[in-house]
C-alpha positions in Angstrom: 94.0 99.4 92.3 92.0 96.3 93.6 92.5 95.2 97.2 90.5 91.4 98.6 90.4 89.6 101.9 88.8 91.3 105.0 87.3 94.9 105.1 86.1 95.2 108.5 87.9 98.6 108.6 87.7 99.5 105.0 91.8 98.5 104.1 90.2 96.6 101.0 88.4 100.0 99.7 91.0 101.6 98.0 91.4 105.7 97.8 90.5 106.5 94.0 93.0 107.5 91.9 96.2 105.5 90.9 99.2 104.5 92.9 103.2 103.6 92.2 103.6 102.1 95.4 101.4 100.2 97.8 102.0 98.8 101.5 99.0 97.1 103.4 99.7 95.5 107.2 97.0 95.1 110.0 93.5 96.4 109.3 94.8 99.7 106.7 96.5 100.1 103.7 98.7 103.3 102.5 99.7 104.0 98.8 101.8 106.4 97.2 100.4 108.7 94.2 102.8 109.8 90.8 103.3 113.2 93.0 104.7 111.1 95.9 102.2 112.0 98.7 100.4 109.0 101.1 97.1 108.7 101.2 96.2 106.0 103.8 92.4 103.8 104.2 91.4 101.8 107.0 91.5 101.7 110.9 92.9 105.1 111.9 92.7 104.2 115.7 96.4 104.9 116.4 96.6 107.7 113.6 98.2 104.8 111.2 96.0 106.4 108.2 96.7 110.2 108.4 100.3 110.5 107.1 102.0 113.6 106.6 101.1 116.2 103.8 104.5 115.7 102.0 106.1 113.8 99.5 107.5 110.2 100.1 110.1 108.4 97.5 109.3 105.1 99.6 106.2 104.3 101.9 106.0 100.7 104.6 102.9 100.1 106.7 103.3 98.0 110.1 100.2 96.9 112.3 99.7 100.2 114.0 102.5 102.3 112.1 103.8 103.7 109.2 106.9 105.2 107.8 108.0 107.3 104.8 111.1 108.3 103.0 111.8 111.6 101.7 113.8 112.8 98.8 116.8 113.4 100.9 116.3 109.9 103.0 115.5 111.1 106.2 112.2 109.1 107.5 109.3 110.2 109.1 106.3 107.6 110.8 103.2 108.3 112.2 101.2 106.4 114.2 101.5 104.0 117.1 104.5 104.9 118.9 104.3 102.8 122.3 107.4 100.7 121.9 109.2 104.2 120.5 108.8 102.9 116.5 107.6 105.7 115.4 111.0 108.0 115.8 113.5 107.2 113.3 117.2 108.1 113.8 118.6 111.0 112.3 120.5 110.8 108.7 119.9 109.4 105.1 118.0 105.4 104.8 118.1 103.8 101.7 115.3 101.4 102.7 112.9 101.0 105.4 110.3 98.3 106.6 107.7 99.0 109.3 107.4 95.7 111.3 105.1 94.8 114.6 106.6 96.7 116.8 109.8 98.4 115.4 111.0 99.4 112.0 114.7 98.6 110.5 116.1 101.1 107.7 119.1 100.8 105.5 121.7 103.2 105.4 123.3 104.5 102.1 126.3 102.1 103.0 124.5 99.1 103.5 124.6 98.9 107.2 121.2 98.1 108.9 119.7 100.4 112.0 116.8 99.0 114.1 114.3 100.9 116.3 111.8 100.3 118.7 111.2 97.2 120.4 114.1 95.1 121.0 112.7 92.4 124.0 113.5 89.2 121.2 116.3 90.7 119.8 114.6 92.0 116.9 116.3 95.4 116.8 119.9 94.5 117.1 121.0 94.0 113.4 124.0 91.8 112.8 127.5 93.9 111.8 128.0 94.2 107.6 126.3 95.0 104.6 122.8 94.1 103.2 121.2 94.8 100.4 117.4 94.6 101.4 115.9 94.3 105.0 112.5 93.1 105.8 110.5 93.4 109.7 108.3 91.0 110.1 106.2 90.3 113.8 109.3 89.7 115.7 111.7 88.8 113.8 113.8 91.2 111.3 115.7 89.7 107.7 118.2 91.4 105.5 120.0 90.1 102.1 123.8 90.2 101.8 125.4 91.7 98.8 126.2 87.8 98.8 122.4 87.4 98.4 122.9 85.0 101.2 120.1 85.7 104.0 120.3 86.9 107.2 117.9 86.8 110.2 117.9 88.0 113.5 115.1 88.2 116.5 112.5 85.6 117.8 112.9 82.1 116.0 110.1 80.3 118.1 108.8 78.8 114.7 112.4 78.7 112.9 111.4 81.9 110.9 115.3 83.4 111.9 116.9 80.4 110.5 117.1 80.8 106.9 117.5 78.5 104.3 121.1 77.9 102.5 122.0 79.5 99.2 121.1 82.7 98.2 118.3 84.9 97.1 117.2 88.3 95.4 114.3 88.9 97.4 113.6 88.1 101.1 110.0 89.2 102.9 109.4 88.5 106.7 105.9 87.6 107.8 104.4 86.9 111.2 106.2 83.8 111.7 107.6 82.5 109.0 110.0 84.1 106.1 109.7 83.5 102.1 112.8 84.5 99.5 113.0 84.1 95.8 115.4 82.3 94.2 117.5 83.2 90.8 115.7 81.5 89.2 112.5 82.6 90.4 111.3 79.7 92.7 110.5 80.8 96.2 111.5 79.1 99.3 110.0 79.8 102.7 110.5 78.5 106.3 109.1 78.7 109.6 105.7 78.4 111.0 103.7 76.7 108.4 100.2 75.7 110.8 98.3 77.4 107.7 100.5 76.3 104.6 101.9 79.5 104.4 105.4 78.2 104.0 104.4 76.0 101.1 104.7 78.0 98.1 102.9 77.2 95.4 105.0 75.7 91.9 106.3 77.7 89.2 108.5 80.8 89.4 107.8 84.6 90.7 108.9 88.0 90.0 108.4 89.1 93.5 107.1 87.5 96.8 105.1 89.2 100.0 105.1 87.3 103.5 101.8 88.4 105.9 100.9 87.5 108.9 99.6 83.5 107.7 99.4 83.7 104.3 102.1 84.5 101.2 101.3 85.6 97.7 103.9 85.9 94.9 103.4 87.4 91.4 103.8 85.8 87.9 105.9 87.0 85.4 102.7 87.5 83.6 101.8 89.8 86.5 99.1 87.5 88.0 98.5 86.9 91.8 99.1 83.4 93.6 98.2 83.3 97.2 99.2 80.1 99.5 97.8 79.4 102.6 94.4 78.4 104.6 91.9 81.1 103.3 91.0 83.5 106.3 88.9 86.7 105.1 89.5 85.8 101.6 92.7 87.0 101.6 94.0 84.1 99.5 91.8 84.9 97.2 93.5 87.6 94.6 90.9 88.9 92.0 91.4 87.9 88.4 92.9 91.0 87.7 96.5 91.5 86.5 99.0 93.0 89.1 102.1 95.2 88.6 105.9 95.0 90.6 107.2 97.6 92.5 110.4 98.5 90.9 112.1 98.0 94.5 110.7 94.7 95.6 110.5 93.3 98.3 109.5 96.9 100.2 105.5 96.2 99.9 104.0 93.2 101.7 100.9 91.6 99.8 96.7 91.8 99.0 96.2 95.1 96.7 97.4 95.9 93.3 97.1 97.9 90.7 94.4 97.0 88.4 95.8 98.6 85.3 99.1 97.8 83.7 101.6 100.1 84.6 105.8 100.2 85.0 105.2 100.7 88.6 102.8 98.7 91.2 102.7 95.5 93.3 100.8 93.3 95.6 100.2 93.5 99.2 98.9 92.0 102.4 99.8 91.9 105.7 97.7 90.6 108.5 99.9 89.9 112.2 98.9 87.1 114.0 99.7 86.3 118.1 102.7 83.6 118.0 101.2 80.2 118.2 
């Protein structure tokens, strides 16, 4: 795995070994290894990088928290837990995404359940099914079986108000949102100060909204980043980079380095609104 962009903390030196999924947000970066445990790198200031000695089927790193899946779908986080985002309900998630300050999980029927904070809204999922849910800073997405999106939450920069049409992939960044396309294309809106909503041309096999910046892999399995560079984090090494076979659940900045059927990009760096 290969990791770029700032390493004040160490969340761009991986753990050795190899990883099948990968999940990067604020200054550390978790992975999960073939056996299914985490193993966690970086600021440790909130407990964010010591996850629990157990097996996780799914693994999504917010700022300051971290959650897992188990075999049975019942989630576990660590970390942060000041806004209470760190104690998931009880019962089976398909899905789960870590976000600032709360985390949103899927249920086996579709049906979305927020926790945490809630002060923009951010927690209070919309009635119906979805397909895929993404927390971003303050503002939660999910897909519709329609693969029409859905947002809900602070919209200061236009980051809740979707674009028409549909999508198979949708990713939530600090303040602005990115989905792919059918056919491959992305499509972003909301904040764009630093370009991060102007995706670069050609088509993608998955997407990854951070904080200010968006990267997107090729079909070839190389990296394109978009944005103003800060920390080098638009800058992916000329490495080759592998999809997680869920996408959408990692954000965007690591990758494995050798070719795999399992493996994606991530980054994930939370700006204050501007």
């Amino acid at each position: 795995m290969t990791c770029w962009g700032d390493n004040l903390y160490g969340q761009s030196t991986p753990s050795a070994g190899t990883f099948t999924q990968i999940s990067g947000s604020g200054n550390y970066t978790c992975g999960l290894r073939s056996d299914g445990t985490a193993s966690c790198w970086g600021d440790n200031s909130d407990g964010q990088s010591t996850p629990p000695a157990e097996p996780f089927t799914q693994i999504s790193a917010g700022p300051s928290h971290a959650c897992g899946l188990r075999d049975d779908g019942s989630a576990t986080c660590w970390g942060y837990n000041g806004y209470e985002e760190s104690i998931p309900p009880t019962g089976a998630l398909a899905q789960i995404s870590a976000g600032f300050r709360n985390t949103c999980g899927l249920r086996g029927d579709g049906s979305a359940t927020c926790w945490g904070d809630n002060s923009l809204g951010e927690s209070t999922p919309p009635a119906g099914v979805f397909t895929q849910i993404t927390a971003g800073e303050f503002h939660t997405c999910g897909l519709r079986a329609d693969g029409s999106a859905t947002c809900w939450g602070f919209d200061g920069s236009g980051e809740s108000d979707p674009a028409t049409g549909t999508f198979t992939q949708i990713t939530a960044g600090g303040f602005h949102t990115c989905g792919l396309r059918s056919d491959g294309t992305a499509t972003c809106w909301g904040n764009n100060r630093y370009g991060q909503s102007t995706p670069a041309a050609g088509t993608f096999a998955q997407i990854s909204a951070a904080g200010d910046h968006t990267c997107g892999l090729r079909a070839d399995g190389s990296a394109t980043c978009w944005a103003t560079i800060h920390s080098g984090n638009r800058r992916p090494r000329q490495v080759l980079l592998r999809r997680f076979p869920q996408a959408g659940m990692a954000p965007a900045g690591c990758g494995p380095t050798a070719p795999s059927r399992a493996g994606a990009i991530t980054t994930t760096e939370r700006p204050l609104p501007q």
